[in-house]
C-alpha positions in Angstrom: 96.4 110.7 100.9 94.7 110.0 103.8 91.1 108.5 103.5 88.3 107.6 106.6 86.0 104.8 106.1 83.1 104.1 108.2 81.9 100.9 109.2 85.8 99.3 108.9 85.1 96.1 110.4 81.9 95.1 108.6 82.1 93.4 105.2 82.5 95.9 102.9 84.8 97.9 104.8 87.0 95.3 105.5 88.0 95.0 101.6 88.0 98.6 100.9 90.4 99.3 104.5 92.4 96.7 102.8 92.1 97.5 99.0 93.1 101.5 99.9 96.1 100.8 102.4 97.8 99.5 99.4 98.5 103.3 98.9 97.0 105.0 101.2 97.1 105.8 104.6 93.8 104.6 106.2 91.5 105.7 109.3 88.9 102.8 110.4 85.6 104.4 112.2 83.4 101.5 113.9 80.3 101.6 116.0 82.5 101.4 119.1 84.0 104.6 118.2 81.4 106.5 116.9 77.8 106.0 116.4 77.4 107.6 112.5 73.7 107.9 113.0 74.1 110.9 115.1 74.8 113.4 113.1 77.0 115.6 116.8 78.9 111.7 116.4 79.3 112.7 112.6 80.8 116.2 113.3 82.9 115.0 115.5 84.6 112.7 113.5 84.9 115.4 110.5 86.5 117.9 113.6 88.8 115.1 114.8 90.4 114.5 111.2 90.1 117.4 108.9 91.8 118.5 107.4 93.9 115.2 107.2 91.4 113.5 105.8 91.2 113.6 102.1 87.9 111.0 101.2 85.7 109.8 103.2 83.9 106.6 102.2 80.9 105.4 104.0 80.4 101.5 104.7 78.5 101.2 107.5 75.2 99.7 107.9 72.2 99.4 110.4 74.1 97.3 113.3 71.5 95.2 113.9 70.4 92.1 110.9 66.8 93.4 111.8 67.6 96.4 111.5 69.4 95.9 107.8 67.1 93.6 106.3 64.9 96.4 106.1 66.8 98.1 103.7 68.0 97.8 100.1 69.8 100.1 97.6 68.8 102.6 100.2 65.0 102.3 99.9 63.1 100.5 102.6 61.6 97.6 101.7 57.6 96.9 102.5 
């Protein structure tokens, strides 16, 4: 099976590229290869893989510390 995970070379995608490549075969996305918040970025990516892809798990976070302290459990914080 072949799974995409976004955000590959932040913390959390680090572990899961290298948790899921025990058995399966792995594509990476990173800011430098696709900016996720656009969603033409987004469709691009979906174009590009399917229909290799099988999963697609989503890692990424805002890119900027200012930008992700904002956030937690996906609700802004005041």
């Amino acid at each position: 099976m072949k799974i995409m995970i976004t955000g590959g070379n932040g913390q959390l995608g680090i572990d899961c590229v290298r948790i899921f490549r025990k058995a399966h075969e792995v594509v990476s996305v990173d800011l430098d290869e696709a900016d996720i918040t656009q969603l033409p970025e987004v469709e691009r990516l979906v174009q590009t893989f399917t229909p290799d892809i099988h999963s697609m798990y989503h890692c990424a976070i805002p890119y900027t510390s200012k930008k992700a302290k904002r956030f937690y459990i996906g609700k802004p914080l005041s």
